[in-house]
RODO-2510 file (C-alpha; in nm, 4 decimals, decimal comma):
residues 471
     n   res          X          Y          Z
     1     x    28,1314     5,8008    11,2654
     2     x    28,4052     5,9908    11,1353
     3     x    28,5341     6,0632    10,8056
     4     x    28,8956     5,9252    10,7387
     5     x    28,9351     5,9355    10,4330
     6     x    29,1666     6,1857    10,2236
     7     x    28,8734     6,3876     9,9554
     8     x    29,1294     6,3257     9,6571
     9     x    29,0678     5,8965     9,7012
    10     x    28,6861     5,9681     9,6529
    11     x    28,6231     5,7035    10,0007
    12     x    28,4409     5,9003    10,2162
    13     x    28,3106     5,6593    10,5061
    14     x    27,9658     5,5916    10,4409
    15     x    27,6966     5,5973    10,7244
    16     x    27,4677     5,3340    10,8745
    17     x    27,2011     5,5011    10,6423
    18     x    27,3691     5,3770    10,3215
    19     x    27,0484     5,2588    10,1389
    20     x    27,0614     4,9016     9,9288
    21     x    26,8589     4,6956     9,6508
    22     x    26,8192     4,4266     9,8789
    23     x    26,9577     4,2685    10,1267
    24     x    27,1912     4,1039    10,0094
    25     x    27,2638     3,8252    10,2897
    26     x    27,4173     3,5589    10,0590
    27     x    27,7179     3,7936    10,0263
    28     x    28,0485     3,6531    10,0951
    29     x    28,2638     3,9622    10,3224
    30     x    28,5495     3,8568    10,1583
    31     x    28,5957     4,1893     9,9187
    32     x    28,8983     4,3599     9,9624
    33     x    28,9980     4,6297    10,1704
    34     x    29,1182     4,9336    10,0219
    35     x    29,4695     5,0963    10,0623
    36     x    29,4400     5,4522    10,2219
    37     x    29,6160     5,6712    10,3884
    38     x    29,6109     5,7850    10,7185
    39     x    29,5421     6,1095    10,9087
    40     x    29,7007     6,1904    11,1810
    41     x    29,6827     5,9907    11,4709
    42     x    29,5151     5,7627    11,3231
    43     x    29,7022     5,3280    11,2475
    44     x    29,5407     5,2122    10,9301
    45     x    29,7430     4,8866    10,7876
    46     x    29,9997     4,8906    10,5724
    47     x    30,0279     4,7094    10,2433
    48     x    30,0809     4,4226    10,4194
    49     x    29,8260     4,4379    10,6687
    50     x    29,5341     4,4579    10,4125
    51     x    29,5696     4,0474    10,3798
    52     x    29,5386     3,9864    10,7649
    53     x    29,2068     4,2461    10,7759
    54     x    29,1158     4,0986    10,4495
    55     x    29,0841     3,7490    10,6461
    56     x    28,9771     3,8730    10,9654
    57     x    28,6737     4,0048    10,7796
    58     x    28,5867     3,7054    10,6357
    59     x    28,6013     3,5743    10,9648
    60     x    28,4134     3,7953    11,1305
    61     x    28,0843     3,7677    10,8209
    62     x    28,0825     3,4103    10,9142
    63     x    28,0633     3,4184    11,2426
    64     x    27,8152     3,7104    11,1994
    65     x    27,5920     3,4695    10,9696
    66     x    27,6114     3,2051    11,2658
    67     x    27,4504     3,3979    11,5441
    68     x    27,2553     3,6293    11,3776
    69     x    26,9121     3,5225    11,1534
    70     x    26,9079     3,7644    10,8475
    71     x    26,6700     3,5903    10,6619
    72     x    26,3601     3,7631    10,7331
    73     x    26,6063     4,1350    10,6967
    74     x    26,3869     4,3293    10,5014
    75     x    26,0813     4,2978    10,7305
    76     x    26,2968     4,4063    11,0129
    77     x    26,3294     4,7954    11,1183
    78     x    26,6652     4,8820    10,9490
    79     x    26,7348     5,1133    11,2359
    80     x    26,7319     4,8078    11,4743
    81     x    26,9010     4,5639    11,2470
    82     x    27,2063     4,8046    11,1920
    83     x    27,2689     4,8611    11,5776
    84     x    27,2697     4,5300    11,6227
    85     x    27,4838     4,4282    11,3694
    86     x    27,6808     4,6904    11,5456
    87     x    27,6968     4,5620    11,8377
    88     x    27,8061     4,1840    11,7440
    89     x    28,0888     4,3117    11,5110
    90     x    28,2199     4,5023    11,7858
    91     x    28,2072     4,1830    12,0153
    92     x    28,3562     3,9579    11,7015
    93     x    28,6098     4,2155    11,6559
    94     x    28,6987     4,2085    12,0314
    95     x    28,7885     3,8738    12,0753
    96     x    28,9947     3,8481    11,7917
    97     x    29,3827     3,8085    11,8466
    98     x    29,4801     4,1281    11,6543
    99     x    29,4415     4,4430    11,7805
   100     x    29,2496     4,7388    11,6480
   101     x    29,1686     5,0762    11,7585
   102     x    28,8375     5,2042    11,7457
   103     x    28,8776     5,3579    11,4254
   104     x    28,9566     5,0529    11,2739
   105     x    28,6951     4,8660    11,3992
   106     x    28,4371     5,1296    11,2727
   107     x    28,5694     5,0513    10,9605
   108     x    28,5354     4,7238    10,9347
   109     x    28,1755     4,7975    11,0689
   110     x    28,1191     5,0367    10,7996
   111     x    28,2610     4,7781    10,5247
   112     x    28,0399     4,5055    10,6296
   113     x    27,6757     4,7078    10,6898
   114     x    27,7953     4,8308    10,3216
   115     x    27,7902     4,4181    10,2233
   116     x    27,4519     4,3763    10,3783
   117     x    27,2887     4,6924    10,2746
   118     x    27,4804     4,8498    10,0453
   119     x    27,6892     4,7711     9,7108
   120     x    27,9902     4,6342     9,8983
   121     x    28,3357     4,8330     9,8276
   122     x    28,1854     5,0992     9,5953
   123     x    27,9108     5,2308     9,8874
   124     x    28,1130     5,4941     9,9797
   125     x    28,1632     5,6430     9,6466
   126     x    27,7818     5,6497     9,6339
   127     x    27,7456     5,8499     9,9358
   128     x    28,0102     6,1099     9,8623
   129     x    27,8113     6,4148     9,6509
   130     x    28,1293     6,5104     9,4693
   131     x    28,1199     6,2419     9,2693
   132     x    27,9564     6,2095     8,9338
   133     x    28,0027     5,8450     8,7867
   134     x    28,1449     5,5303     8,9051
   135     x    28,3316     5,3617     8,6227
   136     x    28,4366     4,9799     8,7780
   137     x    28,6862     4,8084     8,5055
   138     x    28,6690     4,4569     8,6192
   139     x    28,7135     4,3889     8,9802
   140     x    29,0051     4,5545     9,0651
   141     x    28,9964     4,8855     8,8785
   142     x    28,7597     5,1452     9,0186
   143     x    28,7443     5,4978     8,8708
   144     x    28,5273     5,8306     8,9573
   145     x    28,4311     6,1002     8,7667
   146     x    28,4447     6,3830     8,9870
   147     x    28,4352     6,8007     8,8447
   148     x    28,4550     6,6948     8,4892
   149     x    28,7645     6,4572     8,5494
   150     x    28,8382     6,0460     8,5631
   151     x    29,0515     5,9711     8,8689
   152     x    29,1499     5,5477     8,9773
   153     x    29,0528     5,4943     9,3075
   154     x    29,1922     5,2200     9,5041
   155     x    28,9036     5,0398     9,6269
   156     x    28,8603     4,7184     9,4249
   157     x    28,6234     4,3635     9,4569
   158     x    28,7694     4,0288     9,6284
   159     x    28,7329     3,8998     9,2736
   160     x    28,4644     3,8377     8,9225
   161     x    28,2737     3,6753     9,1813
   162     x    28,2387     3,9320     9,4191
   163     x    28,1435     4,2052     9,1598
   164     x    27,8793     3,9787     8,9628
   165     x    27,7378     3,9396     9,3295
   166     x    27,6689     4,3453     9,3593
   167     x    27,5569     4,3436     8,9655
   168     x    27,2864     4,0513     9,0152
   169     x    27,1716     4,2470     9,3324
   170     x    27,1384     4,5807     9,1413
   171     x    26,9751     4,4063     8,8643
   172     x    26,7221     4,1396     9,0160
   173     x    26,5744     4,4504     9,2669
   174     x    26,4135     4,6122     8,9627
   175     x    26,3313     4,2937     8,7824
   176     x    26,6300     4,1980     8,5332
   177     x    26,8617     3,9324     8,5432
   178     x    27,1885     3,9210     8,3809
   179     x    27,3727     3,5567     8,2758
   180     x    27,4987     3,3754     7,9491
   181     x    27,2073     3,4638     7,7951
   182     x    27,1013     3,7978     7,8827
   183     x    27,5306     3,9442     7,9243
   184     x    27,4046     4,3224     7,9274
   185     x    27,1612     4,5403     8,1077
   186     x    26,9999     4,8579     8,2095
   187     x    26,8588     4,9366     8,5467
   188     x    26,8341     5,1963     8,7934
   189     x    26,9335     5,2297     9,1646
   190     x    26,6476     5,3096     9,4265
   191     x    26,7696     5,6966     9,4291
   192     x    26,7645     5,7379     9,0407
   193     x    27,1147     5,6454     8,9242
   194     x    27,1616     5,4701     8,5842
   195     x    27,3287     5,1532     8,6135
   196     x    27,4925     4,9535     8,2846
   197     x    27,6612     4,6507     8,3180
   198     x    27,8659     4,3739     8,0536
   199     x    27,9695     4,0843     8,1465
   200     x    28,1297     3,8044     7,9467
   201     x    28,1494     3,6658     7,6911
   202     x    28,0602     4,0358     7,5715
   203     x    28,3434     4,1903     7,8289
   204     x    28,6252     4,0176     7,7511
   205     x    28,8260     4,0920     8,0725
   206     x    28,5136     4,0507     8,3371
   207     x    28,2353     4,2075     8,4437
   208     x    28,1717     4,5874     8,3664
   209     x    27,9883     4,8418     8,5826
   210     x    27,9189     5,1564     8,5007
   211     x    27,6826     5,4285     8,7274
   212     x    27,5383     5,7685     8,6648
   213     x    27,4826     5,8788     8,9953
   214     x    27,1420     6,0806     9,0357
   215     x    27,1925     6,4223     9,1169
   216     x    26,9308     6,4986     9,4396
   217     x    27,0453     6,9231     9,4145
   218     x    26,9535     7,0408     9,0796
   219     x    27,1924     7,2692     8,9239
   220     x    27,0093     7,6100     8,9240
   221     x    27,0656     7,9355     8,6935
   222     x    27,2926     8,0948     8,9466
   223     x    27,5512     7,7622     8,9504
   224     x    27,5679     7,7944     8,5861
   225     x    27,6449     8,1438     8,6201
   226     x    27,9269     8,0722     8,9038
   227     x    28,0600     7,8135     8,7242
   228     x    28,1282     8,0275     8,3951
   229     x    27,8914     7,7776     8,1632
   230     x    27,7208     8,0621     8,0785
   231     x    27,6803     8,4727     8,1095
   232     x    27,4148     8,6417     8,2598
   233     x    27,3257     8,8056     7,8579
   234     x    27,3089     8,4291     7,7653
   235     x    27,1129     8,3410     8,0340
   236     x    26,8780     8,6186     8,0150
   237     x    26,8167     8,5004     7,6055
   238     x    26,7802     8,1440     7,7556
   239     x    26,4727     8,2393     7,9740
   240     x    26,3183     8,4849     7,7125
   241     x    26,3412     8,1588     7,4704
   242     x    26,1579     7,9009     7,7097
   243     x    25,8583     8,2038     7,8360
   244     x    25,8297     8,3061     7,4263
   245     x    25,7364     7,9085     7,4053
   246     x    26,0227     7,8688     7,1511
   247     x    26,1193     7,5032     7,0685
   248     x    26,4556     7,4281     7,2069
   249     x    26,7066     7,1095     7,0860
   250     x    26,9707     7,1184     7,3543
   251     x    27,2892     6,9036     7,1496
   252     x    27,5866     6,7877     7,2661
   253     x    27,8320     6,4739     7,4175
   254     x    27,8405     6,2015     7,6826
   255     x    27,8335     6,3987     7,9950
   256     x    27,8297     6,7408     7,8147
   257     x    27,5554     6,8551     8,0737
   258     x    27,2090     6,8392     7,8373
   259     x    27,0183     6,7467     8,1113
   260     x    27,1474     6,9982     8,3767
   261     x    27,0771     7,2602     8,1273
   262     x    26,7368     7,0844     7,9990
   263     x    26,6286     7,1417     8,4160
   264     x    26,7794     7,5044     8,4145
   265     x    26,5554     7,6244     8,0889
   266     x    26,2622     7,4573     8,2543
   267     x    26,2519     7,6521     8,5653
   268     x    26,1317     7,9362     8,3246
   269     x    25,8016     7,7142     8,2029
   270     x    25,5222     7,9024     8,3981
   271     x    25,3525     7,6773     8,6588
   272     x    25,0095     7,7024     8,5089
   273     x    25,1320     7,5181     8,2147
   274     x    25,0816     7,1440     8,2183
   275     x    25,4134     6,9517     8,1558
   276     x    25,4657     6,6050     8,0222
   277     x    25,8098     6,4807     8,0559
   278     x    25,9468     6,1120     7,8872
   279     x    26,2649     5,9564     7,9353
   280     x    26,4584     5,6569     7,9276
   281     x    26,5483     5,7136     8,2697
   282     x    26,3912     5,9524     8,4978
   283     x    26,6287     6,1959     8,5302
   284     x    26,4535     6,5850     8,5080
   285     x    26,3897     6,7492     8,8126
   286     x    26,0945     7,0002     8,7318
   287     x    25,9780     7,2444     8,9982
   288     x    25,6234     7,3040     8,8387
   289     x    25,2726     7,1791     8,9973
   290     x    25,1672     7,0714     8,6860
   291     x    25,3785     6,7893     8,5950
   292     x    25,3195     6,4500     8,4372
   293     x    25,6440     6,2019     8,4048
   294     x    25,6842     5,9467     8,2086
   295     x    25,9628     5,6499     8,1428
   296     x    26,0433     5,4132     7,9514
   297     x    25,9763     5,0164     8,0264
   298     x    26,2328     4,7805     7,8914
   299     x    26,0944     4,3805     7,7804
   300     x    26,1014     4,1555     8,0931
   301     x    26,2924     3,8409     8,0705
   302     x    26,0367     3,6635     7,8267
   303     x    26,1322     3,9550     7,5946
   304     x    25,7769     4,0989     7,6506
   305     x    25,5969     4,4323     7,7801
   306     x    25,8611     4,6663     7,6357
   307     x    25,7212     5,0468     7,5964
   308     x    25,9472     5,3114     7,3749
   309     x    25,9942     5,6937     7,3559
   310     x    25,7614     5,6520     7,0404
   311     x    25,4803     5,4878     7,2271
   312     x    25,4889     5,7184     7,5106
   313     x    25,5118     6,0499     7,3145
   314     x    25,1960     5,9387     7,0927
   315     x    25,0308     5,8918     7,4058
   316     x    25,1243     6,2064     7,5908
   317     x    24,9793     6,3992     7,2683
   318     x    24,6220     6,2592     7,3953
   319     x    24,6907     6,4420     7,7848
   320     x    24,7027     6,7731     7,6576
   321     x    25,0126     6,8685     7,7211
   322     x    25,0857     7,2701     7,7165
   323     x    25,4272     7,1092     7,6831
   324     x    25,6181     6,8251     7,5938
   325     x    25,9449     6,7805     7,7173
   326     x    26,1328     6,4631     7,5898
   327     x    26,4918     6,3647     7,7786
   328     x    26,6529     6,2719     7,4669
   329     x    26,5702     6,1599     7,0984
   330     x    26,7397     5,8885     6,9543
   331     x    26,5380     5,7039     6,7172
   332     x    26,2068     5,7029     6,5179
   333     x    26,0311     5,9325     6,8117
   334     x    26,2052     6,1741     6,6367
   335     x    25,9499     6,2075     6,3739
   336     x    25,6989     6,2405     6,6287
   337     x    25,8728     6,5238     6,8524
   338     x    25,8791     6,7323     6,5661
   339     x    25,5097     6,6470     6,4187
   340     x    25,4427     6,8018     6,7966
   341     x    25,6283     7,1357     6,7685
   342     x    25,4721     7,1606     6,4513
   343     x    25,1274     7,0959     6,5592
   344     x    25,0651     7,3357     6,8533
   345     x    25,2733     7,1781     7,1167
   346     x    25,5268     7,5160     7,1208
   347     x    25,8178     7,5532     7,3965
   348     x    25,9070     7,1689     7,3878
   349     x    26,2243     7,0896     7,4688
   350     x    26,4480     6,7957     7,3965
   351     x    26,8006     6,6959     7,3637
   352     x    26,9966     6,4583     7,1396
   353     x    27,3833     6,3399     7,0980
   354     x    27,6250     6,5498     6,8715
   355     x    27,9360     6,6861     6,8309
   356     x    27,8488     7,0139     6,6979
   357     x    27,5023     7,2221     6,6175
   358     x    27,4963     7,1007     6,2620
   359     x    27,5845     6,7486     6,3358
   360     x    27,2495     6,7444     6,5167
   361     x    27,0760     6,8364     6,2474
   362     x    27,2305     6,5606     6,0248
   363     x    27,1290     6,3327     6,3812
   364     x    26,7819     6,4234     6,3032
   365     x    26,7893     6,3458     5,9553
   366     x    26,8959     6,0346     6,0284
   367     x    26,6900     5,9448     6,3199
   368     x    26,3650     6,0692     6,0649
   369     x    26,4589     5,8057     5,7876
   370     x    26,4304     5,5265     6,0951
   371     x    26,0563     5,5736     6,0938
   372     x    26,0182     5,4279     5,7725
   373     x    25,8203     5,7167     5,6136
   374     x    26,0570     5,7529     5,2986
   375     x    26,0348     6,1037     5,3048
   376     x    26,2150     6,2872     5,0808
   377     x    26,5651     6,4819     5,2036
   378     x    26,4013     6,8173     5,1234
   379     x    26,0882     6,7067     5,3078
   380     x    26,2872     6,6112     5,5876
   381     x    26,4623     6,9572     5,6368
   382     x    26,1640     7,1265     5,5943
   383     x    26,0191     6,9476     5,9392
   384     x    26,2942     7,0151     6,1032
   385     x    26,3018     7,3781     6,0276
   386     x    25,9924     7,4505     6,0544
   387     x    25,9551     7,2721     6,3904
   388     x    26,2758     7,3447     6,5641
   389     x    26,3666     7,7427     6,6714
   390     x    26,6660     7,7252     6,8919
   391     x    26,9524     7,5068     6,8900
   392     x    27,1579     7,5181     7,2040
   393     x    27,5209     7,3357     7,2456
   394     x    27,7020     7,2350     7,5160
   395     x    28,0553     7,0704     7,5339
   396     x    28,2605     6,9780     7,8117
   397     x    28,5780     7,0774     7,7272
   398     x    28,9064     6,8670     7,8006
   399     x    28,9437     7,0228     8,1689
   400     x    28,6032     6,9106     8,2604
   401     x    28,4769     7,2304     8,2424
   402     x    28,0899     7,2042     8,1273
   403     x    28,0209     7,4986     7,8641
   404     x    27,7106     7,6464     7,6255
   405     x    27,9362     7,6712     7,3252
   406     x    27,7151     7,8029     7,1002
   407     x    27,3279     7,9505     7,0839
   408     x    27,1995     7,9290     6,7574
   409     x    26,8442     8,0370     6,5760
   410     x    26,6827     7,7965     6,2815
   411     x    26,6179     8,0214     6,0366
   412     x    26,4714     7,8102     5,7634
   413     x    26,5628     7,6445     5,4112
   414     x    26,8081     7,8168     5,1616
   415     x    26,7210     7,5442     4,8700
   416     x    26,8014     7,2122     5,0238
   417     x    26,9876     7,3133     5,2728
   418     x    26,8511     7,4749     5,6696
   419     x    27,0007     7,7739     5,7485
   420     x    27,1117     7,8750     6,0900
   421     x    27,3171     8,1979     6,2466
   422     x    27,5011     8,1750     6,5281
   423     x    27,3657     8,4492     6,8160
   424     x    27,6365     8,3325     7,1238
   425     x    27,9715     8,1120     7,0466
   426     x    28,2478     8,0242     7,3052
   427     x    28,5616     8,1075     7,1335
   428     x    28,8654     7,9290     7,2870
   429     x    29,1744     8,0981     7,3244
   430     x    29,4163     7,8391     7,4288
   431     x    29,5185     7,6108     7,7786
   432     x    29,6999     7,7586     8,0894
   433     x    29,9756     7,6309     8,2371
   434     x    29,7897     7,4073     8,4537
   435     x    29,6284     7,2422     8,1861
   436     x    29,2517     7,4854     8,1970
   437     x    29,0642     7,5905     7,8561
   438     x    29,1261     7,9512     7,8296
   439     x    28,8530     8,1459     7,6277
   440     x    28,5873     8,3840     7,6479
   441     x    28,2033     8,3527     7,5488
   442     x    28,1412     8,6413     7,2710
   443     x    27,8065     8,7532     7,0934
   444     x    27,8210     8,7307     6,7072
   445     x    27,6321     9,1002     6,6915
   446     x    27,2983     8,9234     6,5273
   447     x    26,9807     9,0230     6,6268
   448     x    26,7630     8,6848     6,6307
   449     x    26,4256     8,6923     6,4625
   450     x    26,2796     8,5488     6,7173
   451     x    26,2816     8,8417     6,9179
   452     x    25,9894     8,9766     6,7467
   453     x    25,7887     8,6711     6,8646
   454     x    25,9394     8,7000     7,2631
   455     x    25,7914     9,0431     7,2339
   456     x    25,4767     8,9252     7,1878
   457     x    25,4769     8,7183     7,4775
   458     x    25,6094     9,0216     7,6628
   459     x    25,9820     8,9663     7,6598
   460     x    26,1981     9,2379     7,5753
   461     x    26,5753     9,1994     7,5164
   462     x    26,7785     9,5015     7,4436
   463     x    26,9713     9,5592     7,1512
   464     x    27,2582     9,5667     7,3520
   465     x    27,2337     9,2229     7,4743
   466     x    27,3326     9,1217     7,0626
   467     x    27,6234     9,3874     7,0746
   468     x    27,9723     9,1929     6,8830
   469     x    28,1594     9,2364     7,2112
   470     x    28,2617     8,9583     7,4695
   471     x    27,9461     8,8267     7,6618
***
């Protein structure tokens, strides 16, 4: 089947191998059809076409649902099922009195196999790899995230209905339910992408979806490099930091690209080290033999069964773990990430949500005090700077571009307060005409003291690498 669909709508066509959460069979076909252009050569309907198609689908579902038995779907060799499906759409389609072309008709096809196996209307933006995050604002607003920027798309739900319909699917496959009483959840596709959705009364205008799509082709050192995130002196520090088992806290915003780099830093983790890796949500995409993963449980619907961060970390320090490397802090596990740096777990990594490097460290503070240990603000400091080496930051920057905008070394207390130096900032110089960051990535001419320790495990930098000229 052929792709129709102009790149800049974000609606590629998606395939017969579009994979689902279930099968979805109570689904009314009665979503709308979105408003596209055409190529060349190709009818698609007008604006006031999409009401006629809009019916004749409906049509077509129930007379689908009346010769076909889909109740026993999921037993049944996909393969099979889709071709026939196939094959009685076409004949529905035939007999019907308006006439399509074949393109047409495969894309009614398309739109329907997406009801039964997919997530209805927003299928396609799942299938296209450009595409970052699907943002759906009540039924009839759809946007994408796609290179760093938000575009509207025009596909859109028949109505509330229609979109709770995909949301209970997503939801009930991994055991959740969402109503009245439960109006916001958590859960994860069957490829790895976060799902989050709100409905009322806690979403005032209807129901909310929001998904991270799972990236299946890690971002390696070399994309980094071609995208500009980094330089090749930055990179080269970056490695030398993870082999010289240096503890890393990778900071920055929503979508800033901590996990992309938190994959990147571990390729350098030799593979006879054994690796234990929690998250919320599996996300990490480590290359290494010797790798344990471990996420997160949520309470089931009796509010029961629920496993944290906290619980998991105290349990990975019993699996003796060359290294720990934990998604993202964000409450009391922070106390026990750092305990582990401090206590012979060296060259764990984390990351954590902050605006800038020493925001993060006020984050920690914070996120210390929720453990209920009363320590002292001095006290607190001192575990952090004694436990933490590096602190990387990313940003992405109001063109999407994703950027390390600043390395920085822990240095250690100065009275009360932790001192840090700056090694590599991103300086920005201004926007171009057509609205991209302009800048330039610039060492501050310090020589870390941590290099003394990466010689010891046999890394050697050269001065020049520090020089106060642009990276």
């Amino acid at each position: 089947m052929s792709e129709k669909t102009p790149p800049d709508t974000g609606l590629n066509g998606a395939g017969e191998g579009a994979e689902g959460s279930g099968s979805g069979v109570d689904m009314p076909w009665d979503s709308g059809v979105p408003v596209r252009q055409a190529d060349a050569g190709t009818r698609l309907p007008d604006l006031q076409d999409v009401s006629v198609l809009q019916e004749m689908k409906v049509r077509v579902h129930r007379q689908l649902l009346e010769r076909l038995n889909l109740s026993n779907i999921d037993a049944l060799d996909k393969a099979q099922v889709v071709e026939e499906i196939r094959k009685v759409v076409h004949d529905l389609l035939a007999r019907e009195a308006t006439p399509l072309n074949y393109d047409e008709r495969e894309d009614l096809v398309t739109q329907i196999l997406d009801e039964i196996f997919g997530l209805g209307p927003i299928e396609p933006l799942l299938q296209d790899p450009t595409i970052s995050d699907i943002l759906v604002n009540t039924y009839n607003r759809v946007f994408i995230e796609r290179n760093g920027r938000l575009e509207r798309t025009d596909v859109r739900f028949k109505d509330d209905r229609h979109l709770l319909q995909i949301i209970d699917r997503i939801v009930s496959a991994v055991g959740r339910r969402i109503d009245d009483s439960s109006p916001m959840v958590d859960a994860r596709l069957a490829d790895g992408s976060r799902v989050n959705a709100i409905i009322q009364p806690l979403a005032l205008d209807g129901p909310h979806l929001s998904i991270r799509k799972f990236k299946k082709d890690v971002l390696s050192a070399p994309d980094l490099l071609r995208t500009e995130s980094l330089t090749p002196a930055m990179l080269e520090l970056c490695q030398g930091i993870v082999k010289a088992r240096l503890n890393v806290l990778i900071s920055g915003g929503t979508g800033a690209g901590k996990t992309t780099l938190l994959n990147m830093l571990s390729e350098s983790i030799p593979a006879v080290e054994r690796i234990v890796t929690i998250e919320d949500s599996a996300e990490l995409q480590l290359r290494q033999p010797h790798v344990v993963r471990l996420e997160t449980r949520t309470a089931n619907v009796e509010g029961a069964g629920a496993v944290s961060q906290r619980h998991l970390l105290i349990n990975a320090l019993r699996m003796r773990p060359d290294r720990i490397i934990m998604g993202e802090v964000r409450g009391a596990e922070a106390v026990d990430m750092l305990q582990a740096m401090n206590t012979g777990h060296d060259g764990s990594l984390t990351t954590l949500h902050a605006n800038n490097a020493r925001d993060a460290l006020a984050r920690l503070e914070t996120m210390i005090s929720m453990a209920g240990l009363n320590l002292p603000e001095k006290g607190m400091r001192q575990q952090i700077a004694s436990a933490i080496n590096v602190l990387i930051q990313v940003e992405r920057l109001s063109d999407g571009q994703r950027k390390i905008v600043s390395i920085s070394e822990i240095t250690g207390m100065e009275g009360e307060i932790i001192t840090m130096q700056d090694v590599f900032v991103y300086e920005r110089q201004g926007v171009d005409e057509a609205g991209n960051v302009v800048g330039r990535f610039r060492a501050t001419g310090i020589r870390p003291r941590f290099t003394d320790r990466m010689m010891a495990y046999g890394v050697e930098l050269p001065l020049s690498l520090f020089s106060n000229i642009e990276a």
